[in-house]
C-alpha positions in Angstrom: -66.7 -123.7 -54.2 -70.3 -124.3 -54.7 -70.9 -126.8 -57.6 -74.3 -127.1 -60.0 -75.6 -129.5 -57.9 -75.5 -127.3 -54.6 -72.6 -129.2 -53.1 -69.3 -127.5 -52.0 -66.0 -128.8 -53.2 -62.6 -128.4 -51.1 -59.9 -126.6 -53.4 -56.1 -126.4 -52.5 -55.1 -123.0 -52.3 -51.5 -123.0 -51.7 -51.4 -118.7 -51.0 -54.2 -118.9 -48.2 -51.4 -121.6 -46.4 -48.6 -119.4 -46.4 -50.7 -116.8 -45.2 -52.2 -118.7 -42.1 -50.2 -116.7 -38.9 -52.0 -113.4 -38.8 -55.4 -113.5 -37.7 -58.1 -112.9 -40.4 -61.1 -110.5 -39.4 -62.3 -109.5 -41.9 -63.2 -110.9 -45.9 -64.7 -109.7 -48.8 -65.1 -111.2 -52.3 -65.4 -108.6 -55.2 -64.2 -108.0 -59.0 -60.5 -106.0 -58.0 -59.3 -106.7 -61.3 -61.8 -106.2 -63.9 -62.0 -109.8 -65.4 -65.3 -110.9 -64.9 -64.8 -113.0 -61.3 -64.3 -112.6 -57.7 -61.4 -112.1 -56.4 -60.9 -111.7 -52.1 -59.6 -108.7 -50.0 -58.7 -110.2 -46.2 -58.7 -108.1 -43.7 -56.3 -108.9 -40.2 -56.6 -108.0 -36.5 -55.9 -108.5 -33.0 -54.2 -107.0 -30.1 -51.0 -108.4 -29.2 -48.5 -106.5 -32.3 -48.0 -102.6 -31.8 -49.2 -100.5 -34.5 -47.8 -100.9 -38.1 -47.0 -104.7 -37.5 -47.0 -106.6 -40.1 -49.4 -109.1 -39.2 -51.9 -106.4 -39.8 -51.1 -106.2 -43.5 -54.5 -106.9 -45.0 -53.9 -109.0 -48.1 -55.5 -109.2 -51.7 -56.0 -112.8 -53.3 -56.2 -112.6 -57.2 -58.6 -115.2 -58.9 -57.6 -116.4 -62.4 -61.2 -117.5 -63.3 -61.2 -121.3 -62.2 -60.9 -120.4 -58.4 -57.5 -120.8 -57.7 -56.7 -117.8 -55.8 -52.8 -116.0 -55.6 -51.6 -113.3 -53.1 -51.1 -109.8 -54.8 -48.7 -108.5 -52.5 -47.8 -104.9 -53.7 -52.0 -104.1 -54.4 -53.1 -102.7 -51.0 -51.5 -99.7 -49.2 -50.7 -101.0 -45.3 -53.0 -100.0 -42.8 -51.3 -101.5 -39.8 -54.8 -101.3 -37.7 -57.3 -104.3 -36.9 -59.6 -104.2 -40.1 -63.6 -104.7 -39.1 -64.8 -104.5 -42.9 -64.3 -103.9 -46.2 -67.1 -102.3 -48.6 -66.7 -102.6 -52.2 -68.0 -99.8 -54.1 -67.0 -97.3 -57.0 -67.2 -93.8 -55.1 -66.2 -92.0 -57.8 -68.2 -93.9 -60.9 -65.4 -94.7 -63.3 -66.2 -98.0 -63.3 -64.1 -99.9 -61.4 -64.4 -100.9 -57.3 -63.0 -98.9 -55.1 -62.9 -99.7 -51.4 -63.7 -98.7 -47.9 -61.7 -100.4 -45.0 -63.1 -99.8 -41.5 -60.7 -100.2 -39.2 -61.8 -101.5 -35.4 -59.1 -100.7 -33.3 -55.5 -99.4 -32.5 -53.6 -102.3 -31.1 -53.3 -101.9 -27.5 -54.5 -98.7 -27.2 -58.2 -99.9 -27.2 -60.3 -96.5 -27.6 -58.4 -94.0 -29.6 -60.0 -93.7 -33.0 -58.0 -96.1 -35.6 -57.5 -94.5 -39.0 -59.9 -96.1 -41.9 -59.2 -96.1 -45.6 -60.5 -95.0 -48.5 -59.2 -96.8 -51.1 -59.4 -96.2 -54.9 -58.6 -98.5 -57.4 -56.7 -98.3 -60.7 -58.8 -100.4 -62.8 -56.0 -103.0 -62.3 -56.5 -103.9 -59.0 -54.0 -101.8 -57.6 -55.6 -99.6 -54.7 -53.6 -96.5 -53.5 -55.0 -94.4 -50.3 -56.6 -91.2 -51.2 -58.2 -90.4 -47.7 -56.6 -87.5 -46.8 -57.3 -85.5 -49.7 -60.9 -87.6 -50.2 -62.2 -88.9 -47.0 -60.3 -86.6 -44.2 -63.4 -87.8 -41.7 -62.3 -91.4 -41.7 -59.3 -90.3 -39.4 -61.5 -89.9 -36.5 -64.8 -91.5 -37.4 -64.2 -93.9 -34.4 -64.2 -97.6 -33.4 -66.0 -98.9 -36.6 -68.0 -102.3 -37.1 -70.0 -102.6 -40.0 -70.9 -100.4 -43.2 -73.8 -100.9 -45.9 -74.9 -98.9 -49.1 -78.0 -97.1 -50.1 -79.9 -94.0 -50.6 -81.2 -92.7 -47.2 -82.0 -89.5 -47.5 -83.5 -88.8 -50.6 -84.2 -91.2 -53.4 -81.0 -91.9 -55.4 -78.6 -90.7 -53.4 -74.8 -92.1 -53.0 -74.4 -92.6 -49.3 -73.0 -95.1 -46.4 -74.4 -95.7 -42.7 -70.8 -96.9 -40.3 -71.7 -98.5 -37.7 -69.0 -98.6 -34.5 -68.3 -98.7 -30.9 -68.8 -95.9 -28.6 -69.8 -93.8 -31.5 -73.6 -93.2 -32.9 -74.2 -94.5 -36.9 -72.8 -92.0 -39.3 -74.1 -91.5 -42.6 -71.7 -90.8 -44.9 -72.7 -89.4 -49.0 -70.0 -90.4 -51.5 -68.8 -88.7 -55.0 -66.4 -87.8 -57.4 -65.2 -85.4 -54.3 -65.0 -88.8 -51.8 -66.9 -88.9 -48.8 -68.4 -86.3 -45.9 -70.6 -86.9 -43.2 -74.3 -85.9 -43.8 -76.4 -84.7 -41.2 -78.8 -87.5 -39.7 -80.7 -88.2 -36.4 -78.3 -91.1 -35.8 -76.0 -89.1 -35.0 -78.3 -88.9 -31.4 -77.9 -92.6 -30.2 -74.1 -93.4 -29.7 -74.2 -96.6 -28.4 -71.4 -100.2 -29.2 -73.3 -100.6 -32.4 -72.2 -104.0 -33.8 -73.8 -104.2 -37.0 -76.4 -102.5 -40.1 -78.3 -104.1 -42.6 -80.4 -101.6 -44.8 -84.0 -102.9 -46.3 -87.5 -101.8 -46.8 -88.8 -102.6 -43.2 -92.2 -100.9 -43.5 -93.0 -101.1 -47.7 -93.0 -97.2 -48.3 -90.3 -98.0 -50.5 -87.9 -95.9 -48.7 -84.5 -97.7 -47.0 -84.9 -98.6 -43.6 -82.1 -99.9 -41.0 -81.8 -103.3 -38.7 -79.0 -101.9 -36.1 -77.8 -104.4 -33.7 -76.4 -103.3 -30.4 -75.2 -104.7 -27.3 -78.4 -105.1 -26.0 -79.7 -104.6 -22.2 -78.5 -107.3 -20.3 -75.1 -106.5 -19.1 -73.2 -105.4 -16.1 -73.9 -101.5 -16.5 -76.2 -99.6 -19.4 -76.7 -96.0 -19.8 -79.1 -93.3 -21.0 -79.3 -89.4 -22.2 -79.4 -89.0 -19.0 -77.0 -91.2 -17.4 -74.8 -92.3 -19.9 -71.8 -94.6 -19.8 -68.0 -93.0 -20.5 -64.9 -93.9 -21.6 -61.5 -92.0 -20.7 -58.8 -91.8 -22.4 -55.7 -90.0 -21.2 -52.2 -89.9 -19.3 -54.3 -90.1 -15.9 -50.9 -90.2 -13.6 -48.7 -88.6 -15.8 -45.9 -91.2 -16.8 -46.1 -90.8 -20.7 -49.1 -93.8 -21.1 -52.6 -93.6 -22.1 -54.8 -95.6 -19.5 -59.0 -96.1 -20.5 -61.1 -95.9 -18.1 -64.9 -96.8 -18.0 -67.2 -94.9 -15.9 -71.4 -94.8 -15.3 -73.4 -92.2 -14.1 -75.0 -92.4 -10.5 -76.4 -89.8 -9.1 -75.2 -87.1 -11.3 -71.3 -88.4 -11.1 -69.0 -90.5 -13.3 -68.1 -93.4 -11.1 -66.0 -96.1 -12.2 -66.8 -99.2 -13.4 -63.2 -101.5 -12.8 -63.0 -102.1 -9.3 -60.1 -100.5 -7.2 -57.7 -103.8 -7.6 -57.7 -103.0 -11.6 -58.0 -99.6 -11.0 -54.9 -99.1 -9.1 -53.2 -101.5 -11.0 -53.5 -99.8 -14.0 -52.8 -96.1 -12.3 -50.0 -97.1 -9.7 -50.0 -93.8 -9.0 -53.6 -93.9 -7.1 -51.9 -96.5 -4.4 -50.3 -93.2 -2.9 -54.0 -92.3 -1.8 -53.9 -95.3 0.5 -57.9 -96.0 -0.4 -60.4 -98.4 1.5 -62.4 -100.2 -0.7 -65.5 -98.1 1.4 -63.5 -94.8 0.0 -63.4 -96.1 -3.3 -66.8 -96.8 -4.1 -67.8 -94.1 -3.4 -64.9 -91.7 -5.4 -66.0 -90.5 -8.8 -63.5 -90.2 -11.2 -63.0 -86.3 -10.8 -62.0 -86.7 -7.4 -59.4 -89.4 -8.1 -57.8 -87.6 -10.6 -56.9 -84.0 -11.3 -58.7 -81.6 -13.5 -56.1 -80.4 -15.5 -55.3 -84.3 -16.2 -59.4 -85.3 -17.1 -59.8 -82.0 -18.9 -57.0 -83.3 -21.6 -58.3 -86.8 -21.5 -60.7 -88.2 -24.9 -64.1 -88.9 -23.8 -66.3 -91.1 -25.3 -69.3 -91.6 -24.4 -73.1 -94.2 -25.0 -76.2 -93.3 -24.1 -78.4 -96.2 -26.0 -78.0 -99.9 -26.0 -81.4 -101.1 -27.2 -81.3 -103.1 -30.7 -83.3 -101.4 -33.2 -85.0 -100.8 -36.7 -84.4 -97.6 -37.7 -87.7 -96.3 -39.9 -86.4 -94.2 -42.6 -88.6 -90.8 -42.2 -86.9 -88.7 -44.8 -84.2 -85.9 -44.8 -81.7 -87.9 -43.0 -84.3 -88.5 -39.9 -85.1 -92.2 -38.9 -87.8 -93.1 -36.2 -86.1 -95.7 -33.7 -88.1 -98.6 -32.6 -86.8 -101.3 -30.4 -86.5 -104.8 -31.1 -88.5 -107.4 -29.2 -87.6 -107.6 -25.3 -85.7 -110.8 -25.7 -83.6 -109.6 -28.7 -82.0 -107.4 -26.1 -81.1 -110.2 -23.9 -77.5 -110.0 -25.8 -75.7 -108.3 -28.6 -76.6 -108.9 -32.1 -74.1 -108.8 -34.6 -75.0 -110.4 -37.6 -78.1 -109.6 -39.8 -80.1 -110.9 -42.6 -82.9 -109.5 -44.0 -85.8 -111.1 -46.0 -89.0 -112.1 -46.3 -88.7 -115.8 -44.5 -92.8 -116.5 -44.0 -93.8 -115.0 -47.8 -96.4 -113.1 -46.6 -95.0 -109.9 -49.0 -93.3 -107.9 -45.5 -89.3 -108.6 -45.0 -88.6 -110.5 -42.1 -84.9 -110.4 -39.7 -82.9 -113.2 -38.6 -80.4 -111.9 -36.3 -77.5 -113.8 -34.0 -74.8 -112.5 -31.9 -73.2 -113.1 -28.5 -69.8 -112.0 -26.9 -67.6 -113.7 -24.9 -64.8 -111.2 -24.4 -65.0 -109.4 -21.7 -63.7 -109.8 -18.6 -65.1 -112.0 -15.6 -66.3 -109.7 -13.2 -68.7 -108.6 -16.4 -70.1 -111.5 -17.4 -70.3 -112.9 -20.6 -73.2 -111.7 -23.7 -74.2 -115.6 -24.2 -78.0 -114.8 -24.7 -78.6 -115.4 -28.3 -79.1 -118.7 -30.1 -80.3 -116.6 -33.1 -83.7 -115.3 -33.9 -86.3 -115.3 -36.4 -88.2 -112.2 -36.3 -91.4 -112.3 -38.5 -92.7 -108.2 -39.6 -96.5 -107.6 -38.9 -97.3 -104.6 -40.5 -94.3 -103.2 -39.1 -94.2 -104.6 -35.2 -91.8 -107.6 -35.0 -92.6 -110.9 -33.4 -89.9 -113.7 -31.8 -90.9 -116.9 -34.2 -90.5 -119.8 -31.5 -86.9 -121.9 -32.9 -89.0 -124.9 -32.9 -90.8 -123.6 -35.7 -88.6 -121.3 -37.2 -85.9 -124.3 -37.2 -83.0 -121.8 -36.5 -80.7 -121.9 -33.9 -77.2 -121.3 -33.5 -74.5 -121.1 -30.3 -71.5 -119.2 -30.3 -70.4 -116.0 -30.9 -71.2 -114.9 -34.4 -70.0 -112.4 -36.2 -72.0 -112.0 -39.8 -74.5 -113.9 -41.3 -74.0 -113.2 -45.2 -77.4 -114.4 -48.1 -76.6 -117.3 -50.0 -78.0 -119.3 -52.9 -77.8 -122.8 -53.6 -79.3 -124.4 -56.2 -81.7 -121.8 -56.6 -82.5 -121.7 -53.0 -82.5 -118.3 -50.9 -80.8 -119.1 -47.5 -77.6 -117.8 -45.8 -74.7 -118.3 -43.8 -73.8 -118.2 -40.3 -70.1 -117.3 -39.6 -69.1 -118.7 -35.9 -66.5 -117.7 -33.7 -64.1 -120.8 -33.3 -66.4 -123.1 -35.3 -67.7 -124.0 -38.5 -69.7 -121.9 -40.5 -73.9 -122.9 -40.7 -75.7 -122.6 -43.5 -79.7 -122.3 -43.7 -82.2 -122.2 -46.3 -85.5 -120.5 -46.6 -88.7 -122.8 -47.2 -91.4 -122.2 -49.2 -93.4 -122.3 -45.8 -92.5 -120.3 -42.9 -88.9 -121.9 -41.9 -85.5 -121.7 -41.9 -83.7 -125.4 -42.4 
């Protein structure tokens, strides 16, 4: 807890101990109850538990006011999906918080679209989910990362960009009625969007978008043109759902695993006897049957580039790449403001991934940059003078104030979190 004198204090918190096994993804601190503080919804993930599993029971901590925090158990509805974020908002303006839950997701079926929540609350703190008579596109809005507020399209209105994997932003507009998808140009640039953070980028005093992608430097990229696909079917017919990554070269979808994994995955494909020299040069419609591909989900990304999104009016935004070297690896975590005082808002952005598998490489690019708005172009501020650098794998970088300082913090993978303030000068300590 952060004390008067900007100093945090260690509490026991007996709940969050029992509570320890299941992984925590996701975390949120917001009034559930209606008494004045914060209390903390925490989401859970991973891969290893099937669907339903218990270990991916999101939990809600009650506060009593002096920061001691106790598990509610019987408040949230089970979701039983790996949770990427929860947004605290009242959809329906009665007052009280209501919730949306993005789910990442389906445990060990990587690619299906997981089922997110709409959640509304009872003005007790009790959430019940109303998504399929309020929010029946959350059951196949996709792979989703990240969510923020504000009015896009027209001054005042109620409406959400989602942000997720092999899926292009949505905007959502929220009500009394729940939530629908509104039409945007986002919808043109599906790409493994990692994060959104909405601000006045250009001081029209419209809402603008950072959007942080995987970047450029990786094993494959894609385009309009040539984009990258994901298949998702029962390729050799055995009553499993195999994903399978392909690019585009040359006009066909060729896979990306090599044939080891390939055949591995799809015994069935041994019965071709292959050469390696075959293989490479096999797209996937002439490894597999039509009628089988012509069931299968496909998803598909056609733009990889980290952006700001310029906010043109009527649900169209004007996409302009970040700097060169912001592309160097994914960003994932964004903070907005105006770090140099000069009256335009600045970006501080970090990222890095780490998961994926050898042959691919690993995103380690980003040790978190500072990058400074002139009149709307964007500029890399050197770390030596910006005073900002972080390694690892972050996840979210949240604002924070401490003592009266503006400054935020840095959630790391594996690590502790870092926390920075804003001078009064042009740097981030």
């Amino acid at each position: 807890l952060i004390q008067k004198n900007g100093l945090f204090h260690k509490t026991e918190q007996p709940f969050f101990d029992e509570n320890k096994a299941p992984e925590d993804t996701a975390a949120e601190f917001f009034d559930a109850d209606g008494d004045g503080d914060l209390d903390l919804y925490v989401g859970e993930g991973g891969n290893n538990k099937t669907l339903g599993s218990v270990f991916f029971s999101d939990r809600l901590y009650l506060n009593d006011g002096a920061g001691n925090f106790r598990l509610n158990p019987f408040s949230l509805p089970q979701t039983g999906y790996n949770t990427a974020f929860v947004l605290p908002f009242d959809y329906d303006g009665d007052g009280d918080t209501d919730l949306l839950v993005g789910s990442r997701s389906t445990p060990l079926n990587y690619g299906f679209p997981p089922q997110s929540y709409l959640m509304e609350n009872d003005g007790q703190g009790t959430f019940s989910n109303v998504s399929a008579s309020k929010a029946s596109i959350l059951r196949t809005i996709g792979m989703v990362t990240d969510a923020t507020l504000g009015s896009f399209s027209a001054p005042g209105a109620k409406e959400i960009v989602v942000t997720g994997e092999w899926m292009a932003p949505v905007l959502l507009e929220y009500g009394p009625f729940g939530l629908m998808e509104k039409k945007s140009s986002l919808q043109d640039y599906p790409g493994w969007w990692n994060g959104v953070e909405a601000a006045d980028m250009d001081g029209d005093g419209d809402v603008d978008l950072v959007l942080g992608n995987r970047g450029e430097n990786f094993y494959f990229t894609g385009n309009e043109e040539e984009p990258v696909k994901l298949w998702l079917g029962d390729m050799d017919k055995n009553g499993t759902i195999e994903n399978i990554i392909t690019r585009t070269i040359d006009g066909k979808d060729m896979p990306v695993p090599m044939k080891a994994e390939l055949t591995d995955q799809v015994v069935s494909l041994k019965k071709q006897n292959l050469k390696h020299t075959e293989y490479a040069k096999k797209s996937i419609q002439e490894l597999f049957p039509k009628e089988v591909l012509d069931k299968s989900l496909v998803l598909k990304a056609t733009w990889f580039k980290s952006v700001i999104a310029y906010n043109e009016g009527g649900g169209n935004f004007r996409m302009e790449a970040l700097p060169a070297s912001s592309q160097f690896s994914c960003i994932c975590g964004i903070y907005c403001a105006d770090v140099n005082k000069d009256g335009q808002t600045d970006v501080v952005v970090a990222g890095n991934d780490h998961g994926f598998m050898p042959q691919y490489s690993q995103l380690d690019a980003n040790f978190g940059q500072v990058l400074l708005n002139e009149q709307g172009k964007f500029s890399v501020m050197p770390s030596a003078q910006s005073g900002f650098m972080v390694r690892g794998v972050v996840r979210k970088i949240l604002p924070l104030s401490i003592g009266g300082k503006e400054g935020f913090i840095v959630a790391v993978n594996n690590d502790t979190p870092k926390i920075f303030l804003l001078n009064q000068g042009d740097q981030v300590n």
